[in-house]
Every structure is written in C-alpha cells, then in structure tokens.
C-alpha positions in Angstrom: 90.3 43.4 150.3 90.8 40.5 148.0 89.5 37.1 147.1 92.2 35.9 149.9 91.7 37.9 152.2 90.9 42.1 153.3 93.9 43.7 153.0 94.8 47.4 152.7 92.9 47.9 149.2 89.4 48.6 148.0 86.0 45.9 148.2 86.4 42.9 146.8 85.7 41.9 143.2 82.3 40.7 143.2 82.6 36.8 141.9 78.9 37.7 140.2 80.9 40.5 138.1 81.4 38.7 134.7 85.0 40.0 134.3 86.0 38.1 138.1 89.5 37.4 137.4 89.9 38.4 134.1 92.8 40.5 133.7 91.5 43.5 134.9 93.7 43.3 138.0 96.1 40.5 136.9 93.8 37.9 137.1 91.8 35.7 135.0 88.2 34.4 135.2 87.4 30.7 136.8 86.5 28.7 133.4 82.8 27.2 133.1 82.5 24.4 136.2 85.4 25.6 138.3 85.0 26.7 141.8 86.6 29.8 143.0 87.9 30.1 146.4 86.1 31.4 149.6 87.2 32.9 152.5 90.9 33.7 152.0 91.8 30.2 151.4 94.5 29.8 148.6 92.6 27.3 146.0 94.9 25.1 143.8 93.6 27.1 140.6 95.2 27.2 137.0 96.2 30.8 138.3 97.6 31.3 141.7 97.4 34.6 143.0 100.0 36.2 145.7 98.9 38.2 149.0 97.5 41.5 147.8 97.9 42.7 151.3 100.2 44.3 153.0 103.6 43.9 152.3 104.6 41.8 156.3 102.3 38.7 154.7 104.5 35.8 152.7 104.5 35.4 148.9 104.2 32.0 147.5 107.2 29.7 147.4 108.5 29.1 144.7 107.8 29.6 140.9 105.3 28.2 139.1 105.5 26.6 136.1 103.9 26.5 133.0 103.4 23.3 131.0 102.9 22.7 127.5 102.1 18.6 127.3 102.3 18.7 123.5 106.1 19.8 123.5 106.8 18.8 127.1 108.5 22.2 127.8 108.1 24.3 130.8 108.5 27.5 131.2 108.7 29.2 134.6 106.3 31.3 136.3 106.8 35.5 136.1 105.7 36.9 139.3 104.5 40.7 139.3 104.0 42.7 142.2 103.9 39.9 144.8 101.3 37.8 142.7 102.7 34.2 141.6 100.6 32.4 139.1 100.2 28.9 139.4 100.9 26.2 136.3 98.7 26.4 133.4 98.3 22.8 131.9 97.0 23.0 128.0 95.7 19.9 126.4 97.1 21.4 123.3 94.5 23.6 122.8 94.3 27.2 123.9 91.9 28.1 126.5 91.7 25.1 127.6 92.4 24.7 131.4 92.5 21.5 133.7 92.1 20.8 137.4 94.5 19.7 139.9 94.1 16.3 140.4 95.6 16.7 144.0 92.8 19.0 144.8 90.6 17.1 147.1 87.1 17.7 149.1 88.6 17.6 151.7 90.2 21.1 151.3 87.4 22.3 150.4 85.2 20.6 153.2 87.4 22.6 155.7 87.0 25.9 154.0 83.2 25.4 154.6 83.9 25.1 158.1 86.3 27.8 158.5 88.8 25.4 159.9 92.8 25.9 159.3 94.0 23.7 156.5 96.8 21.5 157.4 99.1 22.6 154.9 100.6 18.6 153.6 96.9 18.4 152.7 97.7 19.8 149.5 99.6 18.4 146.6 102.4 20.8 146.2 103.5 19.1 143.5 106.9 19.6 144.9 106.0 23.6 144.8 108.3 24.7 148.3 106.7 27.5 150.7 103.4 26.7 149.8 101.8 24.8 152.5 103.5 27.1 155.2 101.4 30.7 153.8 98.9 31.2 157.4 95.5 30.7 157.0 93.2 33.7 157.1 90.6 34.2 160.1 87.2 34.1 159.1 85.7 38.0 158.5 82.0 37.9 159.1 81.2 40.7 157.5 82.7 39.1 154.5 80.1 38.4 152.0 82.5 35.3 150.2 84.2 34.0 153.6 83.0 30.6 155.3 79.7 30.0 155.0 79.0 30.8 151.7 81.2 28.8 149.8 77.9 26.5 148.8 76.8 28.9 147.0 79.5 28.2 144.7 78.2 24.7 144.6 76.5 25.8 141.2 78.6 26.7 137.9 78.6 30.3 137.0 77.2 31.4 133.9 79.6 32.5 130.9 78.8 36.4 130.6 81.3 36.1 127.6 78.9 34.7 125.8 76.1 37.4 126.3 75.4 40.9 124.9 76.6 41.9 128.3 80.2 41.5 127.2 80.3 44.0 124.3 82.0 46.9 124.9 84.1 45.1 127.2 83.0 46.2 131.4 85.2 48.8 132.9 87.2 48.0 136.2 85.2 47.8 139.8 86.7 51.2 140.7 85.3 52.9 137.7 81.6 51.0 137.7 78.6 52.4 139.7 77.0 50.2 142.6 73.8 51.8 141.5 72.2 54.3 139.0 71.9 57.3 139.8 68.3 58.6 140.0 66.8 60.7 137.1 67.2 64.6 138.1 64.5 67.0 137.9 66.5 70.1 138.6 68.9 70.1 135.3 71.2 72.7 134.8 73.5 72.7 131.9 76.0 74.6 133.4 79.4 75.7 132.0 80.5 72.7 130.5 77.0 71.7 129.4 76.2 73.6 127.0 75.9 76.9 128.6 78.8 79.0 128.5 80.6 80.6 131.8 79.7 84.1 130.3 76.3 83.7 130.8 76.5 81.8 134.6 77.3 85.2 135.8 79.8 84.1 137.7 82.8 84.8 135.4 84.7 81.8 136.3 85.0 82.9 139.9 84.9 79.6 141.4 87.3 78.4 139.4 90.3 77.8 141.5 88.6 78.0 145.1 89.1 75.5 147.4 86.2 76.1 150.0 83.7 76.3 146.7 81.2 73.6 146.5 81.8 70.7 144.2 79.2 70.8 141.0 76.8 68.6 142.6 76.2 71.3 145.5 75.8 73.9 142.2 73.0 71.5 141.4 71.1 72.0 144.4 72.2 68.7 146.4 74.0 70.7 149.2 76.2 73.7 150.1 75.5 77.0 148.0 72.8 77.8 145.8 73.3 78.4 142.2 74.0 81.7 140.9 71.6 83.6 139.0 72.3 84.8 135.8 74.3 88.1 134.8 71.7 90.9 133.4 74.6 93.2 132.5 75.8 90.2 130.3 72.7 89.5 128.6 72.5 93.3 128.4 75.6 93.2 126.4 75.3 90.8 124.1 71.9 92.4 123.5 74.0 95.7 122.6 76.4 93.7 120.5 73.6 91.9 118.5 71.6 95.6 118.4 75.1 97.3 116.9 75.6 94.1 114.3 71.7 94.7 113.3 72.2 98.6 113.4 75.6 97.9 111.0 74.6 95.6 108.9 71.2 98.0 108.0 74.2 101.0 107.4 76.3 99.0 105.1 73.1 97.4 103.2 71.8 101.1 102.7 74.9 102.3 101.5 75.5 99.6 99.2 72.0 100.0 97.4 72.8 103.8 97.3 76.3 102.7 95.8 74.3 100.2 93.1 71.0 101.9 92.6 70.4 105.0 94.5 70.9 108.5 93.0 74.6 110.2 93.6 74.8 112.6 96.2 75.0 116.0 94.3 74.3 119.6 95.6 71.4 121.7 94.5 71.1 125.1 92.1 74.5 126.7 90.4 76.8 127.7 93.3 77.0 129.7 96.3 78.7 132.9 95.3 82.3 131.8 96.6 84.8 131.8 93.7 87.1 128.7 93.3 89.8 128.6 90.7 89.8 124.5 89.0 92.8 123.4 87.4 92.4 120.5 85.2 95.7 118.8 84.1 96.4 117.5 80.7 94.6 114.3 79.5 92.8 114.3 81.9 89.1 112.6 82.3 85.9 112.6 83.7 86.9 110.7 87.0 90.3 113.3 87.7 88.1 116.5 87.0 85.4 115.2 89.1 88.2 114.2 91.8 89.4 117.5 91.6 86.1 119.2 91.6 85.1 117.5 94.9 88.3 118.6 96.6 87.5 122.1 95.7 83.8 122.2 97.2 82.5 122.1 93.6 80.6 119.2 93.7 79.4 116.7 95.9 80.7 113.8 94.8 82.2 112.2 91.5 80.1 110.3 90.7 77.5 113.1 89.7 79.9 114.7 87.8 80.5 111.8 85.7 76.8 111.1 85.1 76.1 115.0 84.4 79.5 114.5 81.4 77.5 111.4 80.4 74.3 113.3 79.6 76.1 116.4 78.2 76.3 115.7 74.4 79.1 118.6 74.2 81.2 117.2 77.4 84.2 116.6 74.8 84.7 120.1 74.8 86.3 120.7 78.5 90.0 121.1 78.0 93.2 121.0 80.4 93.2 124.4 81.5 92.1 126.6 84.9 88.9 127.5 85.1 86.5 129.7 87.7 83.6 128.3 89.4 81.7 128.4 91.8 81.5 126.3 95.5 78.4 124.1 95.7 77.3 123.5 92.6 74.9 120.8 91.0 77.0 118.6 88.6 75.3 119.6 85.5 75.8 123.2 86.0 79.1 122.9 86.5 79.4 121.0 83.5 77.8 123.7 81.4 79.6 126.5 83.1 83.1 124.6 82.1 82.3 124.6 78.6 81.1 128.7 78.9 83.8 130.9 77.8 82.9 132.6 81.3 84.7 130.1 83.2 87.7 130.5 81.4 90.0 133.7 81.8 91.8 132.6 79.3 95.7 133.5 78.4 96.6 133.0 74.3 100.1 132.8 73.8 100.8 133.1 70.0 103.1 131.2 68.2 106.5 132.7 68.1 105.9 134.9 70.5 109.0 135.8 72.6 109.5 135.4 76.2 109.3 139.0 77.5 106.4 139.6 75.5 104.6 136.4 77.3 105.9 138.1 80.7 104.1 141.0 79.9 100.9 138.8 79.2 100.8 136.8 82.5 101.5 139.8 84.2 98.2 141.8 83.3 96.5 138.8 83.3 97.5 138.3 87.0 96.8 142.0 87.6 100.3 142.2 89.4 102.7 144.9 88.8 104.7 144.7 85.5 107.9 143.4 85.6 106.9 140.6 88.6 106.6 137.6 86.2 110.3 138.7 84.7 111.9 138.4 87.9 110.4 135.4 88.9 111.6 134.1 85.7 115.3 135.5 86.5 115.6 133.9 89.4 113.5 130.9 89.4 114.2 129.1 85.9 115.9 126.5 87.3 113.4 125.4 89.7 110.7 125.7 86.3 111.4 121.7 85.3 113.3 122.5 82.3 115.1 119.1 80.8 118.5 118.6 81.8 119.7 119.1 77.8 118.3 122.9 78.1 120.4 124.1 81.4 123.8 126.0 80.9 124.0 127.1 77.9 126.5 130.1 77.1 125.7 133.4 75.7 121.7 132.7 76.2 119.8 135.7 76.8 116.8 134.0 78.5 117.1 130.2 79.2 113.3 129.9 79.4 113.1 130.7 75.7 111.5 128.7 73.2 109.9 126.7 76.1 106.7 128.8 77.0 104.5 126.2 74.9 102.0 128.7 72.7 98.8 127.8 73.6 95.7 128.6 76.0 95.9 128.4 79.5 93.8 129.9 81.9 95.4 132.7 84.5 92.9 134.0 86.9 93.5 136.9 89.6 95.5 135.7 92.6 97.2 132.9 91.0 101.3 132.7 91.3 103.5 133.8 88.1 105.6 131.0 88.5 102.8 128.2 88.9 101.9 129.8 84.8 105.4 129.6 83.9 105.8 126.0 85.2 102.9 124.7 83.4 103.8 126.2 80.2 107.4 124.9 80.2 106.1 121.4 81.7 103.6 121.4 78.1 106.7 122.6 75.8 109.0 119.6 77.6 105.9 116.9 77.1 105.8 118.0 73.5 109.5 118.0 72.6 109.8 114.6 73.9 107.1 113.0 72.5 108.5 114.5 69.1 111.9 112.6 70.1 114.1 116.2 70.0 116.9 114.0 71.3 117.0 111.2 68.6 116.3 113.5 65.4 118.7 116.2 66.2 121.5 113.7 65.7 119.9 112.3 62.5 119.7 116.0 61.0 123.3 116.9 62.0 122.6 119.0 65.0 124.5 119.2 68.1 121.2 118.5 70.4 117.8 119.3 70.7 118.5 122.5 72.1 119.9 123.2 68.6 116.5 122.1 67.3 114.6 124.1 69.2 116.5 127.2 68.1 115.6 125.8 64.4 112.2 125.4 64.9 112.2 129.4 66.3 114.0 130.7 63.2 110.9 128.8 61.3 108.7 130.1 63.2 110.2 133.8 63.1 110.8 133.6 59.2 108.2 131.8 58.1 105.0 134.1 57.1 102.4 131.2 56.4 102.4 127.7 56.9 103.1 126.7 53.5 106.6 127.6 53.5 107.5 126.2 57.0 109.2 123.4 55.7 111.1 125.3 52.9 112.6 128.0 55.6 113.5 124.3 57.8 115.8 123.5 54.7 117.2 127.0 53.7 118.2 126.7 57.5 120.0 123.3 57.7 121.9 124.3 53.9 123.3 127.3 55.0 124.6 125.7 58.0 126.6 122.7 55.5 130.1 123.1 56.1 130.1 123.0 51.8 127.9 126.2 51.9 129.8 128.4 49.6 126.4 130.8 49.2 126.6 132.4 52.5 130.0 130.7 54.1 127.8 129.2 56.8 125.9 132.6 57.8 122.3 132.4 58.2 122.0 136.1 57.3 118.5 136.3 58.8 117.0 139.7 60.2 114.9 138.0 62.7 118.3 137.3 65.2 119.1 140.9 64.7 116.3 141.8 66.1 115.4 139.7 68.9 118.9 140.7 70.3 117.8 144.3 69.6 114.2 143.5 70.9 112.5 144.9 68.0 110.9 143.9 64.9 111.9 146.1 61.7 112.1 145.2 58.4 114.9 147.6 57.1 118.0 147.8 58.7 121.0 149.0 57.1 124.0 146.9 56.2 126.3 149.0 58.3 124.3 148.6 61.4 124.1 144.8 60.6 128.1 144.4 60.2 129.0 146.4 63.0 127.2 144.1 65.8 129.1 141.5 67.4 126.3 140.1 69.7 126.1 136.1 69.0 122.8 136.3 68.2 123.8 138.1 65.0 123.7 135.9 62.4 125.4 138.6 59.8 128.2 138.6 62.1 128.7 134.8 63.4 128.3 131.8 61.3 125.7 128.9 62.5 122.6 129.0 64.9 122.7 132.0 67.2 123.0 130.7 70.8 119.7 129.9 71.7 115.6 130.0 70.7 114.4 133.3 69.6 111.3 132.7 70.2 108.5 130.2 71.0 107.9 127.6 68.2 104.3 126.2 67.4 103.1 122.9 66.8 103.9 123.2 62.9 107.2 125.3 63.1 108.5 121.9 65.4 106.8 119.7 62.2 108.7 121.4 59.6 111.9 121.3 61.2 111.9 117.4 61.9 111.0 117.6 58.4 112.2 119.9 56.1 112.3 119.6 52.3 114.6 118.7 49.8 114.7 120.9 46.9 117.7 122.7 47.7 116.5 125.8 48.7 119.2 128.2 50.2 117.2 132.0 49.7 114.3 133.4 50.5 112.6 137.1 50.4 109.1 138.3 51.7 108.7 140.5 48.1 105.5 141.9 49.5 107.4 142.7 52.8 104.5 141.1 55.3 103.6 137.6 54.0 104.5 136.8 50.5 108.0 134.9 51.0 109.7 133.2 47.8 112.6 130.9 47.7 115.7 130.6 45.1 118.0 128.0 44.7 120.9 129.9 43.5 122.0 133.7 43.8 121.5 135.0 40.7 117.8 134.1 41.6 117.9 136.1 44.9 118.7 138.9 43.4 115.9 139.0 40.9 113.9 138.6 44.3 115.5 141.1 45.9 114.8 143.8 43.0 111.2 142.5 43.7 111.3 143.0 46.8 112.4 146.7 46.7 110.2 147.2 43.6 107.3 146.7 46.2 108.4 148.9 48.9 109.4 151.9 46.4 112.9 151.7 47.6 
C-alpha cells in the first residue's frame, strides 16, 4: 500500500518515519509546514507521485515540468516506473520548494470527508489527464485515510536536524516495528563464535530443508538443540595431549643435544671382532661416523669428546684397524693408538710387486699365489690413471704403484680391496707431485717414464744422500749427446728384476747375451716400465736431480758405499776399488 492508496505492495510508509518521502523509494520528504496527502487523494505537491498499484490503474497525464524562475527554463519531467513527478518551482535557491497557489481548502475539506473530488477543482495548470485519475474508496483500516487528515493540521518536526539522522535510517523493509526482547538462553552457535566442530552436529543441517530455522535451534520452537560431541572434545584433548607429549620429546632431546652427556656404551667391547677402516685425511667426525656404523661406538659425538681429552689422539692414522663392538669412546680411542689394533702390513721402499704379493698374501692367511692372480686379472678394475694403462713389453702394469707404506691387512679381508688402496695412495701422491707437468719439463715422454726413474733411484741408490746424484747419472745417460755409454743406462738392477733376482756379479757374457727390454746392457733408454716401488724421496730426487754432471757410479764397498765420476777415466779408478774390496 501507498500514500495513494493499498495496492499490491508492502504497509505504508509511516508519515511519522523521518525519511517519509525521501528518496528511499523515489520520493522526497514534505518540507517543514507542508501537508502531505491522506487517504489516496493525489495532493498538488512539489513531487507528484504515479499509482504504485497495479499495473490496470492510470498514470498521470502528462509530463511535469521543472522550473527554474532565475533562467526561465524548463525542463521536462522523467517519469520512472509509473511514478510522474510534479514541477519543482526554485526561488533560486536550492531546497527551497513552493506551494501551488491553485491548491485550495476546498480540496482538502473534501479529503476530510472522504468525498470524491471533482476533478476541475484543481488547477492543472494546463497538466492533461490529471483531473480524470478515479478517486480512491476510503479503507478503514487505513491508519492515514479520511478521518485523520487533522492530524496533519500540525507541522512535522525536521528529524534532519536531530541526532536521529546520523547514520542515515535504513528502508521500512529493513527496520524492526519493535526490539526484540533481551534473551536469556544465548547460544553462540556456529557462526557465533563457536565453531561447527564442536556443535556436534558436523554441519548436518546444513542443506536440509525440513530443518528448523536458527531461532527454533534457540529454543523458540521446533527441535531442541544438539548437545555437544564428546568424541570431539575427546579428540582435541588427544591432539593437545600429543602436542604436550611432543613438544616435552623435542625439548628433552634438545637439552641432551646442548647440555646432556653423549650417549656412549659402557666397558671395552663385547668380544665381537670388527675390522675399521679409516680413509686418508681423515678426522675426528669421519672416524667416529665410521665407528658408529660398525657397532663400535654409540654415537659420534663421544668419540669426538673422548679424541678431545686424549692428549696423544694425533697419533691415529689412515689405516684398518681391529676392534671391538660396543665399546666406550675412550677405550676405543686408546685401543686405536695400541699397536694391538693394528695388523699392520710394511711395504718397504723399492720393494717389487711380487714380493708385496707374497706379503698380502700371508698377511691375509690365504694360499700363496691368490693375491698374484687377482692382480693378473683385475689391474684394470684397480683405479690405475689413464697415462699408466697399455703399455708394451710391461711385465706387471701394477708396478711402481703399490705406494710403500703401512696399511693394515687383517684375516678375512679381500686381496684386491689391499691392492686398490695401495694403488689409490701411489695415484694421490703422483698427482699431487704434478708427474704429468714435470715429465715434460725434464725431457721425458710422460710420467709413466718418471715413475720408471724414480724406481731405478730407488733400486740404485744405497742411502738417501745420493738419491739425487743417481736422478742425474739417469737423465745424462739418456742425452741423445751421451757419447759415455751411447744412451745405455748399463745398470744391473734391470737385469735383475727381469731375472727376478738380486746379485751383484754377473758376468759380461750373460749381460750381452739378453735381449729382454728390460736389459739396459742390451737396449738404450729406460727399460719399459717401473722396477719397483719408489718411496717418498726416490719420487723427490727425480723431480729434482742435481747438476754436477755426474754420468758414473760404483757401490766400492759392494752394499752401501756408492761414489760418482764425471768422466771414465774416473770410473775406472772406481772400479779397481771396487774389485779391490771384493778380492776380485
């Protein structure tokens, strides 16, 4: 219902309501002193507004203008939805609205009375259609139809100029005729603050048609309200009891990381034998790593702290050693650095391959020969460089690369896990020496050459002292300007590796009659390959021999007393020496 009528719609706009006309539905509030209209009566307002009704009723006639007296324009009336505003006179002023001078008591006499209007009562102002629109019966139930129009005999009150106006009043449909009454019952429910996991419902109502609405939830009708899930509450109690129960773990395991003792096992091992293999360079943390995967220790970090408080820790070397499983950190620590850890292998400096064979193999307690074979038909798979494969004429490619040195060889290990390791250390060493680079700079066709160098220093040389001399009787003899020896090393020690032997006298005839390439009596240059397994210093003096020219050299004692000459009438004097010593 409207102010002109009930039509189709909602209750009328209350003309109390302080936003009556204002905009909310199109219209605009009466100004201060104006009368609305009663009773469904169209009023000659500043706005006119059209038949809200159903669509059989008649819009106004005509369009309505607006005028502007201060520019005496006129613009035409917009008409929206069936509703056709009146003229709006402005002194020149905005806001400002005046009456219809044509609007008369007499119209509004009638309205009180509920009497039709005659329709040339009102001053049209030429507006067509107007005066024909049918007037409305009078609705008793209506609240603003005939018979209270004296009640808007007094002016309204300008809410606008109130409190009441700020934030601006929402439309009729959205305001409440009354408050609701305070509620004793309050539940939050879902979408109050408690969360649907905890209605014990699990959203099960959601979607249902026939479910009660959320006041019948609050105990104003339909079903009761649900109690609350105890298997919920009983989970998040679990959650919270597993966080607490995690967070205690964690905490304790942090202050046992930070400040509590490393786990470590008690007394000096169980009796169960474990062989340890510790690689080279490396420290406390690797050992300890490796010691844990073993069943040695119990953790690292008590072998670190047992090397810490072990003044003579410095002493544990790369190497295997025997212990025991389950043993506290600091005795395994002390056995490492007992001699009864290690069973130690010595290889000796210049010692040949078959002879180190021999060594591994009693060592291993296999049957002799096994190590041999494995090196026969495994070298390749030993990690040999790629300058050391291929070489023609070698007796035993794995020659001059069983590093001397100590390793440990307990019972049950492999042969070929011993040989790996000691060509792995003789490969490390020759390339941190830079065998590659140097044998170019001393003339030498690779550093296979200079490994064959460093043998014959090692095999000829009889003390340290004169490592360096042999290195340059070596690389002069092999001058292409060597007029001395035509390019022939001439040294026993070739002879006999190729004869496996090591004698001091052999005759001339012997000598000249072998054609083997590793004959240096018979074949100018280096034989083709190591004779044996250079040391540390041997390797030293042939990067760096000296330069005296030295191109002789006899043992005149026949074991260790070697002396050098520069020029042949000199050697002989050695040799007479030489034989003078001997009795020959």
């Amino acid at each position: 219902m409207t102010e002109y009528g009930r039509g189709q719609g909602s209750e009328p706009w209350h003309p109390q309501d302080p936003l009556y006309g204002d905009g909310g539905w199109g219209g605009q509030q009466a100004p201060a002193g104006q009368q609305p209209s009663d009773g469904g009566q169209p009023q000659h307002h500043p706005q006119q507004h059209g038949d809200w009704g159903d669509a059989g009723q008649a819009a106004y006639g005509g369009q309505a203008q607006q005028q502007y007296p201060h520019d005496g324009q006129s613009y035409d009336g917009q008409q929206y939805g069936g509703q056709q505003y009146d003229a709006q006179q402005y002194d020149g002023q905005y806001g400002q609205q005046q009456y219809d001078p044509a609007y008369g008591q007499q119209q509004y006499a009638a309205q009180q009375q509920g009497q039709p209007q005659d329709p040339q009562q009102y001053d049209t102002g030429g507006r067509a259609g107007y005066g024909q629109q049918p007037p409305y019966p009078a609705d008793p139930s209506d609240p603003y139809g005939p018979g209270t129009a004296a009640s808007y005999g007094t002016e309204q009150p300008d809410y606008y100029g109130t409190p009441d106006a700020y934030p601006p009043p929402e439309p009729p449909s959205r305001r409440r005729a009354e408050p609701e009454p305070e509620r004793t019952d309050w539940d939050p429910g879902p979408d109050q603050g408690e969360h649907a996991f905890f209605a014990g419902d699990d959203g099960a109502d959601e979607g249902d048609d026939d479910s009660p609405g959320r006041g019948d939830r609050r105990g104003r009708g339909g079903k009761p309200k649900k109690r609350r899930n105890g298997c919920a509450c009983l989970v998040v109690c679990l959650v919270l009891g597993g966080g607490v129960a995690g967070f205690g773990y964690f905490g304790y395991q942090f202050y046992q990381d930070r400040f509590g003792a490393a786990p470590d096992f008690a007394g000096e091992g169980n009796g169960t034998q474990v062989s340890v293999t510790v690689p080279k360079g490396a420290g406390g943390s690797v050992i300890g790593q490796e010691l844990k995967r073993k069943g040695v220790v119990k953790s690292v970090d008590a072998f670190i702290a047992a090397l810490q408080g072990n003044p003579n820790a410095k002493g544990i070397q790369d190497g295997v050693y025997t212990l025991e499983k389950e043993m506290s950190a600091e005795s395994a620590v002390k056995l490492m650095l007992s001699p009864k850890s290690r069973n130690t292998l010595v290889i000796p400096e210049g010692t040949r391959a078959a002879a180190v064979y021999k060594l591994i193999d009693k060592r291993l307690d296999v049957a002799a020969g096994t190590t041999a074979k494995v090196a026969e038909s495994d070298w390749k798979d030993l990690g040999l460089p790629d300058w050391a494969m291929n070489h023609e004429d070698v007796k035993d490619p794995l020659e001059g690369f069983l590093y001397p040195s100590s390793y440990s060889a307990a019972k049950g290990q492999k042969p070929k896990e011993i040989l790996k390791e000691m060509v792995a250390r003789a490969a490390d060493q020759y390339e941190e020496l830079g065998f590659e680079k140097k044998s170019k700079e001393l003339g030498l066709d690779g550093p296979w050459q200079l490994v064959t160098v460093a043998s014959l220093v090692q095999a000829e040389g009889k003390t340290h002292e004169d490592f360096r001399k042999m290195a340059e009787v070596i690389y002069n003899r092999l001058k292409p300007d060597n007029y001395e020896t035509n390019q022939k090393l001439q040294f026993d020690s070739t002879f006999n590796y190729l004869m496996g032997q090591s004698e001091i006298h052999i005759s001339e005839s012997e000598i000249n009659s072998n054609s083997d390439p590793y004959n240096t009596y018979y074949h100018k240059g280096l034989p083709p390959g190591p004779i044996g397994n250079p040391g540390a210093e041997a390797l030293a003096a042939a990067l760096k021999p000296t330069d005296d020219g030295w191109i002789y050299f006899v043992a005149t004692d026949g074991v260790s007393n070697t002396e050098f000459a520069k020029t042949n009438a000199e050697f002989e004097k050695l040799k007479d020496k030489f034989n003078a010593s001997t009795g020959d």
